[in-house]
C-alpha positions as CSV (number, residue, x, y, z in Angstrom):
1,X,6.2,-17.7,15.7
2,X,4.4,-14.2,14.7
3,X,7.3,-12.1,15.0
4,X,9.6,-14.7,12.7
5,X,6.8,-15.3,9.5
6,X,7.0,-11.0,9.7
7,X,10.3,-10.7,10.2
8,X,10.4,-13.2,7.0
9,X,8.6,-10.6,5.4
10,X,10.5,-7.6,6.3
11,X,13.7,-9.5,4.9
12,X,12.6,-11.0,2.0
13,X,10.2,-8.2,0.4
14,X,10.2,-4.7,2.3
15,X,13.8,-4.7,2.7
16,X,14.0,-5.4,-1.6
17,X,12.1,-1.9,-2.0
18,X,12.8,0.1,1.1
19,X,15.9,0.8,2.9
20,X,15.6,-0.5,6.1
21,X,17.4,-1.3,8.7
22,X,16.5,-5.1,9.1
23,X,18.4,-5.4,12.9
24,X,16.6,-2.5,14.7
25,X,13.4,-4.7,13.4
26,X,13.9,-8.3,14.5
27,X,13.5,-7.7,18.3
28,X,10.4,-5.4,18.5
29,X,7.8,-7.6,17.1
30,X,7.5,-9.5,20.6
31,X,6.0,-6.6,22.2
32,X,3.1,-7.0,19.5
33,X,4.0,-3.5,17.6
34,X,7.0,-1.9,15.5
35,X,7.1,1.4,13.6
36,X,9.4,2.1,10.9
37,X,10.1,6.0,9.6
38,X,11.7,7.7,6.6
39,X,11.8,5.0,4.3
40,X,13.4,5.8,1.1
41,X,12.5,3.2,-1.7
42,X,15.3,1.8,-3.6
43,X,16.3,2.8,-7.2
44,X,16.5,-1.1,-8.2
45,X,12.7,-1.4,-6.9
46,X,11.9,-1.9,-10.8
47,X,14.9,-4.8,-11.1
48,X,13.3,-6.2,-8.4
49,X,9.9,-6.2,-10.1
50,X,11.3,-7.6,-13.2
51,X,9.8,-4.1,-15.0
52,X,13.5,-3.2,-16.2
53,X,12.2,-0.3,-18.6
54,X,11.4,2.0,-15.9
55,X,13.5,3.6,-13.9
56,X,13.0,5.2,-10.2
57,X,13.3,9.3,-9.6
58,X,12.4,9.7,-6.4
59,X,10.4,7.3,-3.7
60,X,9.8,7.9,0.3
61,X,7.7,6.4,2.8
62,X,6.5,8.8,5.5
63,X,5.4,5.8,7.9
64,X,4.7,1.8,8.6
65,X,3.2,0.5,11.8
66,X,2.3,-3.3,12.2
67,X,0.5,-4.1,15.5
68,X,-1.1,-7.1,16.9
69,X,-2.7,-8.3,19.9
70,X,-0.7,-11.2,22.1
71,X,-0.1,-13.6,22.4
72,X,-3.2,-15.3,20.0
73,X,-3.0,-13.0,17.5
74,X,-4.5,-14.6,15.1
75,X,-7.9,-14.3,16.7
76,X,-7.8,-10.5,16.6
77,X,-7.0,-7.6,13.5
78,X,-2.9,-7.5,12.5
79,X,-3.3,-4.1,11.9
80,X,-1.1,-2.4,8.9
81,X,-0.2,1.5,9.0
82,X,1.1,3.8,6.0
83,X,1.7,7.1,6.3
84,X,2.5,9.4,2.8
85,X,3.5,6.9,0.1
86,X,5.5,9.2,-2.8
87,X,6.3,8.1,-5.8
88,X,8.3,9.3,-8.7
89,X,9.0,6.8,-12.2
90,X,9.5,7.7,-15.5
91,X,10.6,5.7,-18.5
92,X,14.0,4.3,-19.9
93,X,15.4,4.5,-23.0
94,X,15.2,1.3,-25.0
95,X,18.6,2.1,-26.1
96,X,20.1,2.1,-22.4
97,X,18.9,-1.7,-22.1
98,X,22.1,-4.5,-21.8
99,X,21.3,-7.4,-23.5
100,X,23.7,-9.3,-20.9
101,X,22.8,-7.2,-18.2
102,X,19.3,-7.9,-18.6
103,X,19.6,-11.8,-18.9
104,X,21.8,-11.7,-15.8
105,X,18.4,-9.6,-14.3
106,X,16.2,-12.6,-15.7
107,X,17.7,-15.0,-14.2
108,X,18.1,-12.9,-10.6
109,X,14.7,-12.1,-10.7
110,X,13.6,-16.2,-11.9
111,X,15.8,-17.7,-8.8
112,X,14.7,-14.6,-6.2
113,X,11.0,-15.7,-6.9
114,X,11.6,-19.6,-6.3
115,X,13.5,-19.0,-3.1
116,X,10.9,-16.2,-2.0
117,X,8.1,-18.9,-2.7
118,X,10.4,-21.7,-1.3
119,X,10.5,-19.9,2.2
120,X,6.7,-18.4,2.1
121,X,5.7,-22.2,1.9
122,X,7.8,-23.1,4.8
123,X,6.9,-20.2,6.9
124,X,3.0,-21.0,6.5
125,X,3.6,-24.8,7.1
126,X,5.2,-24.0,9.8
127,X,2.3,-21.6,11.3
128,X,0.2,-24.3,10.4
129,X,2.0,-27.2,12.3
130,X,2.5,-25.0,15.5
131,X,-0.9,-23.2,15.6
132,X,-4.8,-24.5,15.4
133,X,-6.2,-24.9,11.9
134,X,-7.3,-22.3,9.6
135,X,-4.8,-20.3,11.0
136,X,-3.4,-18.9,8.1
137,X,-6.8,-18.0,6.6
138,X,-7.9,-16.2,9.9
139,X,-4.5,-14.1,10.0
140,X,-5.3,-13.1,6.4
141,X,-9.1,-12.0,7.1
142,X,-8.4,-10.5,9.9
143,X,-6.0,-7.7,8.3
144,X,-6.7,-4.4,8.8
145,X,-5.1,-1.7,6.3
146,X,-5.0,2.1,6.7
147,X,-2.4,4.0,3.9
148,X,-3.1,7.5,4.1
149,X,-1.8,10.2,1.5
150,X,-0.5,7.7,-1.5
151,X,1.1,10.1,-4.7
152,X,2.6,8.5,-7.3
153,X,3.9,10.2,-10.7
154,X,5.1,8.8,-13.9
155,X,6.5,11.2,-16.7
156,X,6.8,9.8,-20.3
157,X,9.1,11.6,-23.1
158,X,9.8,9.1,-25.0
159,X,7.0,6.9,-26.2
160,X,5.2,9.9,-27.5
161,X,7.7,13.0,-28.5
162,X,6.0,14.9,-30.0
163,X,3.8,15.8,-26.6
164,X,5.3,14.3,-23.7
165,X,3.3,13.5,-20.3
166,X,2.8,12.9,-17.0
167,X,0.6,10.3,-15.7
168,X,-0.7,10.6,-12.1
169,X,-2.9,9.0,-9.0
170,X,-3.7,10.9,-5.8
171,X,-5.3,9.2,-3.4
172,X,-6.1,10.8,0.3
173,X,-6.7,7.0,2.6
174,X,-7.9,3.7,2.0
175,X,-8.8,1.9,5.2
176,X,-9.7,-1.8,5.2
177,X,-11.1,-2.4,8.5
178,X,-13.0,-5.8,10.7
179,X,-16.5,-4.7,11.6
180,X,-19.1,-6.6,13.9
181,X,-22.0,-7.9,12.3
182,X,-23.7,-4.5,11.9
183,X,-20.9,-3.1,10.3
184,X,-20.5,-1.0,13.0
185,X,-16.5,0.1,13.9
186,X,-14.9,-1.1,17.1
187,X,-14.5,1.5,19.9
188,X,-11.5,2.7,21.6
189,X,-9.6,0.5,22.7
190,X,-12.2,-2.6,21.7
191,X,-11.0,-5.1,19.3
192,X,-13.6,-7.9,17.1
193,X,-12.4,-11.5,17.4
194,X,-12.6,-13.9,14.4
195,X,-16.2,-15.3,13.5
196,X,-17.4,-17.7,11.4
197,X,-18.9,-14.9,9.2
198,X,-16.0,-11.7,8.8
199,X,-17.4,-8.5,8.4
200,X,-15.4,-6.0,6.8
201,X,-15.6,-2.0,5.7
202,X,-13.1,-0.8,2.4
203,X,-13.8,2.9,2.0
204,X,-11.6,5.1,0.0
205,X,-11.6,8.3,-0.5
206,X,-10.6,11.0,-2.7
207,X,-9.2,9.1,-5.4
208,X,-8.1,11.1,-8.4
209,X,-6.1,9.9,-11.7
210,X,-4.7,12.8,-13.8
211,X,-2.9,12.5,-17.3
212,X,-1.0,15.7,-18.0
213,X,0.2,16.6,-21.7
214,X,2.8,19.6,-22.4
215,X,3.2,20.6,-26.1
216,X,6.9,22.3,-25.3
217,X,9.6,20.4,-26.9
218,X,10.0,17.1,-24.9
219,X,10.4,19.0,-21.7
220,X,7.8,18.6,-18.8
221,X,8.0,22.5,-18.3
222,X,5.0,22.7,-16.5
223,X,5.3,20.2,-14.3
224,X,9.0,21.5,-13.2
225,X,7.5,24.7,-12.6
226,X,4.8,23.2,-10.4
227,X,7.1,21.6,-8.0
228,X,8.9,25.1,-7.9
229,X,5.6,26.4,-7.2
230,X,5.4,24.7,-3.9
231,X,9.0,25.5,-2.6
232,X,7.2,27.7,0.1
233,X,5.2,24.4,1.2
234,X,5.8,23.9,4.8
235,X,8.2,20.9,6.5
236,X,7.1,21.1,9.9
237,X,9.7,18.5,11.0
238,X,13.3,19.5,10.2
239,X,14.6,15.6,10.5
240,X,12.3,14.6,7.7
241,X,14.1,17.9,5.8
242,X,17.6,16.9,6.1
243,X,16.8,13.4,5.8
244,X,15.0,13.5,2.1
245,X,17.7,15.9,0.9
246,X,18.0,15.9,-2.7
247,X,14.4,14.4,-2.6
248,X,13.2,17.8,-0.5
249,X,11.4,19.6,-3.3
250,X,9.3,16.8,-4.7
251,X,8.4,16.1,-0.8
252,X,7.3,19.4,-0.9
253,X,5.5,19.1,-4.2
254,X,3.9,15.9,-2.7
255,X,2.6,17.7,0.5
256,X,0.8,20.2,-1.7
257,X,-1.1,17.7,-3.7
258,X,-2.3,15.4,-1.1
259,X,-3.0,18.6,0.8
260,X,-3.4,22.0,-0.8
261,X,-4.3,21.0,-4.1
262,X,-6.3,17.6,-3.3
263,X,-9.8,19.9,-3.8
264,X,-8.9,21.3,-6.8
265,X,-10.2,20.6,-9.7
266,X,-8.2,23.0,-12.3
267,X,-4.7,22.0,-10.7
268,X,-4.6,18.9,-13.4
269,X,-6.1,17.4,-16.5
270,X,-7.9,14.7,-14.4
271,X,-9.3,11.2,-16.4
272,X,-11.1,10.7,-12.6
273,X,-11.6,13.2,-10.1
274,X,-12.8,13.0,-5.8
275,X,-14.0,9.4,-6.3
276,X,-14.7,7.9,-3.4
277,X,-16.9,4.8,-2.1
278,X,-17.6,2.7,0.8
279,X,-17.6,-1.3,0.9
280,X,-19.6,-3.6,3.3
281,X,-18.0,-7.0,3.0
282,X,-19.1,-10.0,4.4
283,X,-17.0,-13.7,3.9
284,X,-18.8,-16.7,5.5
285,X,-15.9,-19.4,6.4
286,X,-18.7,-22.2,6.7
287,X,-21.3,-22.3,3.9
288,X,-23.2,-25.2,6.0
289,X,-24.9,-22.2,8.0
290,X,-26.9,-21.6,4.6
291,X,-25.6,-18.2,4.2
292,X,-23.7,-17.1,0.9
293,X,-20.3,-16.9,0.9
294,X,-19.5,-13.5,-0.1
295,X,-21.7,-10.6,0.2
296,X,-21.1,-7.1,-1.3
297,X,-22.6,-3.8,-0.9
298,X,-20.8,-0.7,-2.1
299,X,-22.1,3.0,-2.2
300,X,-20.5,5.3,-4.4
301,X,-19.9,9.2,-4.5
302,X,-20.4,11.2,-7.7
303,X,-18.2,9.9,-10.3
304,X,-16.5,12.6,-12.4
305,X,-15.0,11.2,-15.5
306,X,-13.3,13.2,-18.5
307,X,-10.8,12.1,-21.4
308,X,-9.2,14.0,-24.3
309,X,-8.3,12.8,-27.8
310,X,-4.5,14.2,-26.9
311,X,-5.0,12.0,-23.6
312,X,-5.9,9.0,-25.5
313,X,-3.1,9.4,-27.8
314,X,-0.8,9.6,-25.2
315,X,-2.2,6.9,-23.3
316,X,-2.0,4.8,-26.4
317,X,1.7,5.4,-27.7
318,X,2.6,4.1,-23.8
319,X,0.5,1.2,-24.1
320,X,2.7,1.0,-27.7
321,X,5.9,1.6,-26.0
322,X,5.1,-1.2,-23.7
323,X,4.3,-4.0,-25.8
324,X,7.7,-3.1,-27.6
325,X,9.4,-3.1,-24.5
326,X,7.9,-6.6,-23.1
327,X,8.7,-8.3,-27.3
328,X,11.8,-7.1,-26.1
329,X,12.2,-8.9,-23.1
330,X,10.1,-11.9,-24.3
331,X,12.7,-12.2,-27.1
332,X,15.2,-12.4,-24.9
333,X,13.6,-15.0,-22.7
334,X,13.0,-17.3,-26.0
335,X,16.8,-16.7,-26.8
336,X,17.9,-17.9,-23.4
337,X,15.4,-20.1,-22.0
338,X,15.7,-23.1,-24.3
339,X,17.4,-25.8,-22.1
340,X,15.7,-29.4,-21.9
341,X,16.2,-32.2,-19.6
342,X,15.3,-35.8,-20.0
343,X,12.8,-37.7,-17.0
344,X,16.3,-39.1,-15.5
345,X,17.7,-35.8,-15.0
346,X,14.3,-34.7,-13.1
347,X,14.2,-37.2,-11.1
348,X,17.7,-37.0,-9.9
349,X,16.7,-32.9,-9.5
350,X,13.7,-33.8,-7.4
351,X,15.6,-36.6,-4.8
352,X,18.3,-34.0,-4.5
353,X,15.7,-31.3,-4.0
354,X,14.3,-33.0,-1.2
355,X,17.4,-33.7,0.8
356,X,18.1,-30.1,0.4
357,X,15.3,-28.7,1.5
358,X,15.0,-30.9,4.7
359,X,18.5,-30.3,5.6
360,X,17.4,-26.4,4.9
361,X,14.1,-26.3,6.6
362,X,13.7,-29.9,8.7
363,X,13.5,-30.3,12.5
364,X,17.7,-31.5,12.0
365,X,18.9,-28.6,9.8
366,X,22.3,-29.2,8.2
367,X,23.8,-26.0,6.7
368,X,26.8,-28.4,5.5
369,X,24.4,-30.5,3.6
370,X,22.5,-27.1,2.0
371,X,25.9,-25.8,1.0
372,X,26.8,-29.6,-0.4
373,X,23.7,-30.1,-2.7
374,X,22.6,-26.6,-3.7
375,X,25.3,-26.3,-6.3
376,X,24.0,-29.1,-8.4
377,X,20.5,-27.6,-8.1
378,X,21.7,-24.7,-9.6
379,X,23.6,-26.3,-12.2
380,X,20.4,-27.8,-13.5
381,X,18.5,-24.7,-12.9
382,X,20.3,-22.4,-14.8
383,X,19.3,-21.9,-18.3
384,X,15.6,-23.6,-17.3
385,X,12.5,-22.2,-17.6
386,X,10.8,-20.8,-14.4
387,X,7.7,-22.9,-14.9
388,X,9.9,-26.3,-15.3
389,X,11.7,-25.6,-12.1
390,X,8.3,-25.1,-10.3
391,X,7.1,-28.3,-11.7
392,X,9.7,-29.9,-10.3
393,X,9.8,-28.7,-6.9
394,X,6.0,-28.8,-6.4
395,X,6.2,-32.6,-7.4
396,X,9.3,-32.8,-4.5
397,X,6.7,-31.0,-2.2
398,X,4.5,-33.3,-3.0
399,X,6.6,-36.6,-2.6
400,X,7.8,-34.9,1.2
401,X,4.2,-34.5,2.2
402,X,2.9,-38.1,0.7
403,X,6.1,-39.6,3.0
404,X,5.4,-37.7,5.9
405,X,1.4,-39.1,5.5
406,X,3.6,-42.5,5.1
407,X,5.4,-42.5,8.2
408,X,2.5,-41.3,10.3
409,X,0.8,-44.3,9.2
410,X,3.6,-46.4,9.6
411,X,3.8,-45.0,13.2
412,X,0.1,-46.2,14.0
413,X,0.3,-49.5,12.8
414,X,3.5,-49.9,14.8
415,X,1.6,-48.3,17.6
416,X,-1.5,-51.3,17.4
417,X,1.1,-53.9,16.6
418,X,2.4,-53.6,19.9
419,X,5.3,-50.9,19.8
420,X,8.8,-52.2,19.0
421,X,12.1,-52.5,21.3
422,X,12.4,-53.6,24.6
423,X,8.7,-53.6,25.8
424,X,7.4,-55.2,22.6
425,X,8.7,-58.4,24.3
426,X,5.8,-58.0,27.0
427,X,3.0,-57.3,24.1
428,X,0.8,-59.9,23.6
429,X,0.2,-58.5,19.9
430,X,-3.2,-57.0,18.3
431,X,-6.4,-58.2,18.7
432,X,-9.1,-58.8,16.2
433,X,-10.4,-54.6,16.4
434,X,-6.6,-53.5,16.2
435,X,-6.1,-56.2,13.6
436,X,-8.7,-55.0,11.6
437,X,-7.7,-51.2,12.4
438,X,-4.2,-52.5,10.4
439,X,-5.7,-53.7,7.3
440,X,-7.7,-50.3,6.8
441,X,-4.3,-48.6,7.3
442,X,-2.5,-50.6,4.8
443,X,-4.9,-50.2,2.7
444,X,-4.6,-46.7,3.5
445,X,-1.1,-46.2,2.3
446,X,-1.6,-48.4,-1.1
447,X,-3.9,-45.5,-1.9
């Protein structure tokens, strides 16, 4: 059950941004751990997104490790492991943009996010059917996060020409981390169950945000030199080398920042610089025990904190460039999305909605049936706003549950009645508590 709602994840969202390979995954999440390295992160990771006016330079991910402890996992930390998170984006040219392509991405991106939500919803009723309750909310509190050595970079020429930019976060680790009640961290080897009151640390640290401006004729000089610079940076491990490539010298770049460079404060124009801070959070699942439901306490390091009028310009022609960018898209979305339907045709949607998603999803799946009905789906879908589609299904949803409730009632009454088939001959029927046990049922289902 763990290893499938993860593997679910892998498929559906990892394996949309990194390039992974999905089979050497699937088996090794019974043993309660995998580890995944050298991830390169796709080029359409900003398709994907639905943020078509950026495009992808460069992207790696050193290291991910999920772990858990078996078989009730949810009682203990799923711990999540990042190593070296580089990222490279810079802007597209409003020219380059289709105006069929980017429909055709619209719609992509619309019916990706209904069938990623379709599936999420089934994997968590699932985990709720088969496990205790509160499960899901347990496995979510109980997540532990360490990403260690995050750099991401985002160079501008084009919303502001006249002084192009680069746009930068460093960032050294950001644990999230279970505690026991004194905030105190587990030792080796020592794990903290679930309790009605979860006690977590978030402490980040060295945190820096940079904006870089270059006045040298819409070329970011400086910052080209800067990664030459570093060619002498160390690779200790030669795989890593001849697996990045093309990708070697911003690596390298990378490696200097999170490393060489991380105390310095002269190596870029920072907005924030070093900030780092330490969270004691406390949630209370049971506010009957008279204790508040959230409790916060966060200490924070010396905050330094500087801005330029040429940074604020910058920062404000991309804020410009943006809002051009999403009338854009908006536009288009207003030129396309403009089908209606009548109540007739949303009934008939829902109905065939719920055939398809039991014969997708039930106890009896029926790929036959999936591959039958989906087509009309679509035809109705297409050409519909995301938000009508959702209306729909969630009403579908809600129709499945309410007859599920239906039949379980319908099972009890049978149940007092006396069962049905051969040995409801030999029942001598309900007596007056049953009988009355009946009516409240009935009544039951009329609400």
């Amino acid at each position: 059950m763990t290893s499938s709602i993860i593997n679910w994840i892998v498929d559906k969202y990892l394996s949309n941004i990194l390039e992974i390979n999905k089979e050497e995954t699937k088996s090794s999440l019974w043993s309660g751990e995998f580890e995944m390295s050298n991830l390169k992160i796709k080029p359409e990771i900003f398709t994907n997104m639905n943020l078509p006016y950026f495009e992808l330079v460069h992207g790696y991910v050193g290291k991910m490790k999920i772990s858990m402890s078996l078989p009730r996992f949810y009682l203990y930390p799923i711990k999540v492991e990042i190593d070296k998170v580089y990222f490279h984006a810079k802007q597209k040219k409003l020219e380059t943009i289709n105006k069929k392509t980017e429909i055709e991405n619209m719609e992509a991106y619309k019916n990706s996010q209904l069938q990623s939500i379709e599936e999420l919803v089934n994997e968590v009723n699932n985990l709720q059917e088969e496990g205790t309750p509160g499960m899901t909310s347990q496995i979510i509190n109980n997540l532990e996060i360490n990403i260690t050595d995050i750099c991401i970079l985002f160079d501008d020429e084009l919303s502001y020409n006249l002084i192009p930019f680069s746009f930068g976060m460093l960032l050294k680790n950001i644990k999230i981390k279970t505690v026991d009640k004194n905030f105190n961290e587990p030792g080796e080897g020592e794990t903290i169950p679930f309790a009605e009151i979860n006690n977590k640390i978030v402490k980040l640290t060295n945190l820096s945000i940079y904006l870089d401006t270059y006045e040298n004729e819409g070329k970011l000089k400086q910052y080209f030199d800067k990664i030459k610079d570093t060619e002498s940076t160390k690779i200790n491990d030669e795989k890593v080398e001849s697996f990045l490539g093309p990708m070697t010298q911003y690596y390298r770049y990378c490696l200097s920042e999170t490393n060489e460079y991380i105390n310095d404060i002269h190596s870029h124009q920072y907005l924030v610089y070093n900030l780092g801070f330490l969270l004691k959070l406390s949630m209370n699942e049971n506010l009957k025990n008279g204790s508040p439901q959230y409790e916060v306490d966060c200490k924070l390091n010396d905050i330094l904190m500087s801005m330029s009028l040429v940074q604020i310009k910058a920062a404000m022609k991309l804020l410009a460039y943006q809002d051009l960018s999403s009338k854009y898209q908006l536009g288009l979305a207003k030129e396309y999305y403009v089908k209606k339907i009548d109540d007739a045709q949303k009934l008939n949607y829902i109905e065939n909605y719920i055939v398809y998603f039991k014969a997708k999803y039930g106890y009896h799946k029926d790929e036959k049936q999936v591959n039958l009905i989906k087509p009309a789906l679509t035809q109705v879908e297409n050409g519909l706003k995301y938000e009508d589609i959702q209306v729909m299904r969630d009403a579908a949803k809600y129709k499945m549950f309410h007859d599920k409730e239906i039949d379980k009632i319908d099972e009890k009454i049978q149940q007092l009645q006396g069962g049905s088939g051969f040995w409801s001959y030999f029942s001598s029927g309900p007596n007056e508590d049953q009988k009355k046990q009946i009516e409240e049922l009935e009544e039951q289902k009329q609400k």
